[in-house]
N, C-alpha and C positions, 0 to 999 in steps of 0.2 A: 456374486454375493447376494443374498438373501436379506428380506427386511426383519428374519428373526435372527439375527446378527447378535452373538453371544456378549452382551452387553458388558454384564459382571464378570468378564474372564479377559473384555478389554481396559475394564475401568483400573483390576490388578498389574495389567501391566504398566504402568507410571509410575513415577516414584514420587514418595514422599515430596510435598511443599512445591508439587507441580501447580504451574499456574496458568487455569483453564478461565478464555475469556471471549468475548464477542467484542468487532470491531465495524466505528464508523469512522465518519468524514463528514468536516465542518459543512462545508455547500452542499454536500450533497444532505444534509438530515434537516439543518436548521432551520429552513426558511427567514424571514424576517429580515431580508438583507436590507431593507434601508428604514431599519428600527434604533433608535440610540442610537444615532452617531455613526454608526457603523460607515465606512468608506467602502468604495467600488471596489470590486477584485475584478482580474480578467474573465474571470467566469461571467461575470454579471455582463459585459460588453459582447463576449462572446456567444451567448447564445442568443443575446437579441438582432444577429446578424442571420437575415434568412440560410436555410439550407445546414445550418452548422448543424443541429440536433433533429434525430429522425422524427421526432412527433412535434418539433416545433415548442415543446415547451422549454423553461425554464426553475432554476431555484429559488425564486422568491416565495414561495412557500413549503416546497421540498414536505419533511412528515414535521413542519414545526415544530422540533427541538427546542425551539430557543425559549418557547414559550411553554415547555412542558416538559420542564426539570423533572419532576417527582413522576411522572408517566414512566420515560426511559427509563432513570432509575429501578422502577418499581417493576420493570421490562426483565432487566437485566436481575435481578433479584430474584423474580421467579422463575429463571433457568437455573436458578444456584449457583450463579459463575462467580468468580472470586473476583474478577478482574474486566476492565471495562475499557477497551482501547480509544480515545477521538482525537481530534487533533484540534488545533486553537485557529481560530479564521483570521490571521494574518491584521486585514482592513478594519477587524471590529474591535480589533486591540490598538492597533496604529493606522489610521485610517489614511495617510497619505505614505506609509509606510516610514514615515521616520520615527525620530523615537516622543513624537509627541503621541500622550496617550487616551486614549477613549474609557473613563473609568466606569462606564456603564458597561461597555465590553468583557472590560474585563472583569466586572463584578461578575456577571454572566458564568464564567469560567469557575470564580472563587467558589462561587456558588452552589456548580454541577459538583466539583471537589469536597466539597463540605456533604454534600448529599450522599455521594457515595460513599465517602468514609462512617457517615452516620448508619448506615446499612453494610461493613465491612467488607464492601467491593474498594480492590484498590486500582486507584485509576494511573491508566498508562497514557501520557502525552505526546503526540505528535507534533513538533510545533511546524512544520510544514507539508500540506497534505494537497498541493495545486493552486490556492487560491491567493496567488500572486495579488499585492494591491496594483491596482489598476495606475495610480501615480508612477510607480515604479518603472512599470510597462508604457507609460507612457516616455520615458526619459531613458527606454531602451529594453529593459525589461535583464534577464538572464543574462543574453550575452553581454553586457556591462557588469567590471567588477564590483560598481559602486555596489549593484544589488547586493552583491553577500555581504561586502559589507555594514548594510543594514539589517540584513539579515541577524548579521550578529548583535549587532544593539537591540535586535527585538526577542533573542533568543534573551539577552540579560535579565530583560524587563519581565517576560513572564514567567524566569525562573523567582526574580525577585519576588514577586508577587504570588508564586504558586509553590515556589519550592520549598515551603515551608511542612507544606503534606506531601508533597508529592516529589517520588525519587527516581518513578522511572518517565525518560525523556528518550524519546525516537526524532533525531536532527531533521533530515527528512525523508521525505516518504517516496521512493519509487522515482530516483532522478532521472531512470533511463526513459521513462514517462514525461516528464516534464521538460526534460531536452527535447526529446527529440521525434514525441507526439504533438508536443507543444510550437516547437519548432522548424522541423523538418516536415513532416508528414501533414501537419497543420488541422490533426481531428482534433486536438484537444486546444483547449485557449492557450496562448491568444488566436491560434492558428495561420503563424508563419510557414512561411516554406525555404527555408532557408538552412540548405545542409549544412554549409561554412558554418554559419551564425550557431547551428544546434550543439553543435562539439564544442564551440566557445563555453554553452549556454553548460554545457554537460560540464565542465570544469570548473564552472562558477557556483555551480549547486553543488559543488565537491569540498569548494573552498568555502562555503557558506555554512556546511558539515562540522567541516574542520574549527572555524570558529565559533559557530553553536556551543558544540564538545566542549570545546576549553572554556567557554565562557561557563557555562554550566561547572564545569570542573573545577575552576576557582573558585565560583562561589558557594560547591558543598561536594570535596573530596569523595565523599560517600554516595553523589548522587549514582545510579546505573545508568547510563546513556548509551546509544544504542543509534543503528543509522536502519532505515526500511530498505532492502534491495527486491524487487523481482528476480527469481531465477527461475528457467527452462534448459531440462537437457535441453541438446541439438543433438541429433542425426543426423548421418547424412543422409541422402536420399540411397548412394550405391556406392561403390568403392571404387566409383572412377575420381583421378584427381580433383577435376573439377569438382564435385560434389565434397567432396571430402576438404577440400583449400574451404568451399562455403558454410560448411560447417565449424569451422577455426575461426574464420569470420565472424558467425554472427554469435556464438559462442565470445570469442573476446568483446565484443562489443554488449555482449548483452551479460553477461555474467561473472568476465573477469575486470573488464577497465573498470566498473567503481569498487571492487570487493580489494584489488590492488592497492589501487588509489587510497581506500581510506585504512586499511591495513597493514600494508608494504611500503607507504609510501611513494610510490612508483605506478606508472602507467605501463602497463605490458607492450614491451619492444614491438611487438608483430601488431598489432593494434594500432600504436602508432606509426608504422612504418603504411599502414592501409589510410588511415585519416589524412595521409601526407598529400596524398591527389586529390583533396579538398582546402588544407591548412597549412598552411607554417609553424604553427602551436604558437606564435608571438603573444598570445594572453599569456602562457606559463611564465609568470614571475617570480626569482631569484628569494627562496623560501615558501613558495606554493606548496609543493608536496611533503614540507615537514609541516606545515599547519595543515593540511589535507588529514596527515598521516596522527590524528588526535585521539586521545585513549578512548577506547572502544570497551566496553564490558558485556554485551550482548549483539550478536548479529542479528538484526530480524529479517527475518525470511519468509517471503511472500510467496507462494507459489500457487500456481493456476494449471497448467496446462504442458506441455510439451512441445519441441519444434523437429520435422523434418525438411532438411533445405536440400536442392539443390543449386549447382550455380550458371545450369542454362537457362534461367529465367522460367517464363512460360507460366508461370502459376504465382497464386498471392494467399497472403494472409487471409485465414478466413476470419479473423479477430476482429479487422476494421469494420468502421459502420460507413454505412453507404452515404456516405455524406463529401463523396468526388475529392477524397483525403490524398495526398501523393505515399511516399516513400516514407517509412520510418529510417531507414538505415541510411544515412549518410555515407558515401562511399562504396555499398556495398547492395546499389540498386539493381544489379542484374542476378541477385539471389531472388530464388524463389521457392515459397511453403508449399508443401505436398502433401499430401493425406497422407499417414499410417494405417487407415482401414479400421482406426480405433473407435467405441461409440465416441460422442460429442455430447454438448450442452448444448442451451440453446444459443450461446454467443458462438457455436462452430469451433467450441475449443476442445479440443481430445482429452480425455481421459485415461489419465494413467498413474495411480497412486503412488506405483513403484517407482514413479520417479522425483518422486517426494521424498523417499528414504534414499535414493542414488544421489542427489543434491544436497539434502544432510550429510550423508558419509564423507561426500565430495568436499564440503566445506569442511568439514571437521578435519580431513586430513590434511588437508592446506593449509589451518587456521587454528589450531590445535588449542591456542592460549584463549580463544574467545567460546562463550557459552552463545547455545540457539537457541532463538524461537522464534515460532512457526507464527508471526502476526495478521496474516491473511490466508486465509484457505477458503474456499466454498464456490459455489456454481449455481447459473444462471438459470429456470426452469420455471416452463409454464404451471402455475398450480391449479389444482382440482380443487372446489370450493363441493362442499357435500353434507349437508345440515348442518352448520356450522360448522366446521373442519375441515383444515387445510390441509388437503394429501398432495404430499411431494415425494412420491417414492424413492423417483431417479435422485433428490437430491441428500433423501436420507441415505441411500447406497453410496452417493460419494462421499459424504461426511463417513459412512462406518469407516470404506477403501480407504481412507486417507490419514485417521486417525491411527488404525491397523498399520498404516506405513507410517507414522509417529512411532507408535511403540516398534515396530521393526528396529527401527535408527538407535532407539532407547538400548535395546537390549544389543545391539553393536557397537556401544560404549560414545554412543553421541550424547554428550551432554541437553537435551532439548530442557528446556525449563519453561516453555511456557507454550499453549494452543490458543489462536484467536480466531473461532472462525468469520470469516466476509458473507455477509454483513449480519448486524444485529439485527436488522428489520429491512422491509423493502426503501428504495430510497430512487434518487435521482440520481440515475447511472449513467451519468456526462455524455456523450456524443448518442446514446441511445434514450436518453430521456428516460421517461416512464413504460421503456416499451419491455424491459428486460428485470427482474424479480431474483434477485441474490439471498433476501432474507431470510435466517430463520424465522422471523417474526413477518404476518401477511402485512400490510398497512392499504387501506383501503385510501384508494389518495383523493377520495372527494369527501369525506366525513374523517378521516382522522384514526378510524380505530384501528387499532390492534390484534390480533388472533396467532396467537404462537401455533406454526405447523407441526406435522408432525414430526419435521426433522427437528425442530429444536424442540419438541419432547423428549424423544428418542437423547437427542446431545443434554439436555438439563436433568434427565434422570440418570446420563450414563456420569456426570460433573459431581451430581450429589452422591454416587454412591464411589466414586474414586477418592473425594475428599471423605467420605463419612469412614472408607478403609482407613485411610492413612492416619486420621483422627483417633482411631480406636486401637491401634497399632503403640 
């Protein structure tokens, strides 16, 4: 694909009252963690433990968000996006994670909402996007129920507080993440290693979903609520057993146990029949999977990249950061990642758009009663700095590839409703630090500025001229 990629003849394929947006993450953009009150999250402990982060830095000033409301804003604005995805940082709302509250926090929040509605971006909430408060974690963290249950008292609070403008709410974000990178493999915070402990941890951020959803739900029928998954085909590597069992493997573990779980209500049989050589399931208590199983009106779908496994070992993830991480997969540690021979990014993540549109089809056929959208897309690339302009070829070719596989899905009767691509700007990209550039937007992280590249030209002029169709239509 070429970077004279037929803009106006992709902007036609969307429909009407499509919702095209950029998306961030509380730790990673804000900085200012210990401004106003704000309490510790495990992030904040976690990377001041040597070794955890490749450059050794930190988010305490990340691109200062916190302090430049009207900046972002005014970011997202002149891409022409409608819509503006972040998430609420847990500790700056509730700083010991119970339901006592930080009202400078959350003025914070009221605030970013107000701004954006005043410039008719509508903003989309995540109220869980990694940044566990640190208290929580401290008296156990995930694999304790008490967490979700807090969870849910903090899900109340800022809908109480926020949901007065704001109707779309994503539970949370990317739990196969926070299980069991968090947990297991121990790259991301708090950086346990503890398989048993991740699959607890993985159930508890399911039932913490679950009571989000409804607490949200009682308090405004109308709201759209929505949970984040990551999805990746798997392959197998060949069509011997073995390859082919490790593909069902990490395929259930990565793409069906939480789409089940909060859909079906139910954990896929063969999945837990694999977790059983780690667990007993004794956290599953008598009513888990109907409060798991909470109305849903939007799937969000995250997708990055693709996997092929086999299952005689020998080979690893190229994703991880060299930070001496173990295992993500609980149970299912003698799988191994194998090249497809596909280009990459710079985080060694393959590329393949089509399978963007195969994971939409796939869910839709599955999931028929719920509407998608696409809440993270985009890749990781060095950029070209060249009289002031930011050339990102390879990443304006994935954004085209990938949108082009959006409208595929589209015109195969997928409901998609809404594009957000990752990220808005450059930011602090957890275990890689400042070493790896997702944004459309450059952000120079010693002075602050800004400089939209040329992929999110390319995406803000293709945004204005798909809304100005449908407008005039």
């Amino acid at each position: 694909m070429s970077n004279d990629f037929d803009g106006p003849a992709l902007a036609a394929r969307f429909p009407a009252g499509f919702t095209w947006g950029a998306a961030t993450s509380s730790y990673q953009v804000e900085g200012s963690t210990g401004a106003d009150g704000r309490g510790k999250s495990i992030w904040d402990a976690f990377v001041n433990e040597p070794g955890r982060v490749v450059d050794g830095s930190n988010g305490d000033t990340a691109i200062d968000s916190y302090r430049n409301i009207a900046a972002d804003v005014a970011t997202v604005k002149s891409l022409g996006l409608s819509s503006y995805r972040f998430s609420l940082s847990w500790p700056r709302i509730c700083p010991d994670g119970d339901a006592r509250v930080n009202a400078k926090g959350l003025a914070y929040y009221s605030d970013l909402v107000d701004a954006l509605l005043a410039e008719g971006i509508t903003p989309w909430i995540t109220l869980y996007h990694w940044d566990l408060p640190q208290a929580l974690e401290d008296a156990g963290g995930w694999p304790e129920r008490a967490t979700a249950e807090r969870f849910g008292e903090f899900a109340r609070i800022a809908h109480a507080a926020l949901g007065d403008r704001v109707k779309h709410w994503i539970t949370v974000n990317e739990p196969w993440c926070a299980a069991f990178l968090g947990y297991s493999s121990g790259e991301h915070a708090p950086g346990r290693r503890e398989p048993a402990a991740s699959v607890t941890a993985a159930h508890h951020l399911m039932l913490a979903h679950g009571l989000a959803a409804r607490a949200i739900k009682a308090a405004d029928p109308d709201a759209i609520v929505s949970i984040g998954l990551n999805f990746y085909p798997v392959h197998a590597a060949s069509d011997n057993p073995v390859d082919v069992d490790a593909a069902r493997r990490v395929d259930g573990v990565q793409n069906r146990w939480f789409t089940e779980a909060a859909l079906r209500g139910a954990y896929p049989e063969d999945v837990v029949e694999d977790f059983k050589a780690i667990s007993d399931f004794s956290f599953v208590e008598d009513g888990d999977m109907d409060q798991i199983h909470a109305p849903v009106d939007v799937l969000s779908v995250n997708y990055y990249s693709r996997f092929t496994v086999t299952g005689n070992g020998g080979a690893t993830s190229a994703s991880a950061a060299p930070t001496g991480a173990g295992s993500a997969w609980p149970a299912n540690e003698h799988i191994g990642f194998v090249s497809a021979g596909l280009p990459v990014t710079d985080m060694g993540w393959e590329i393949e758009p089509a399978g963007l549109t195969e994971m939409l089809t796939r869910l839709h056929a599955g999931y028929p009663e719920v509407k998608l959208a696409v809440t993270e897309n985009g890749a990781a690339f060095p950029d070209k700095i060249e009289d002031g302009r930011i050339h990102d070829p390879e990443r304006l070719e994935y954004v085209q590839g990938h949108l082009a596989a959006c409208a595929d899905a589209v015109e195969a009767g997928v409901p998609l409703v809404a594009y957000f691509a990752w990220s808005l700007a450059d930011n602090f990209e957890w275990a890689w630090g400042y070493t790896k550039r997702f944004g459309l937007v450059y952000v120079d992280f010693e002075t602050g500025e800004r400089t939209v590249k040329d992929s999110g030209r390319w995406y803000g002029d293709l945004v204005r001229r798909a809304r100005s169709n449908r407008e005039a239509e």
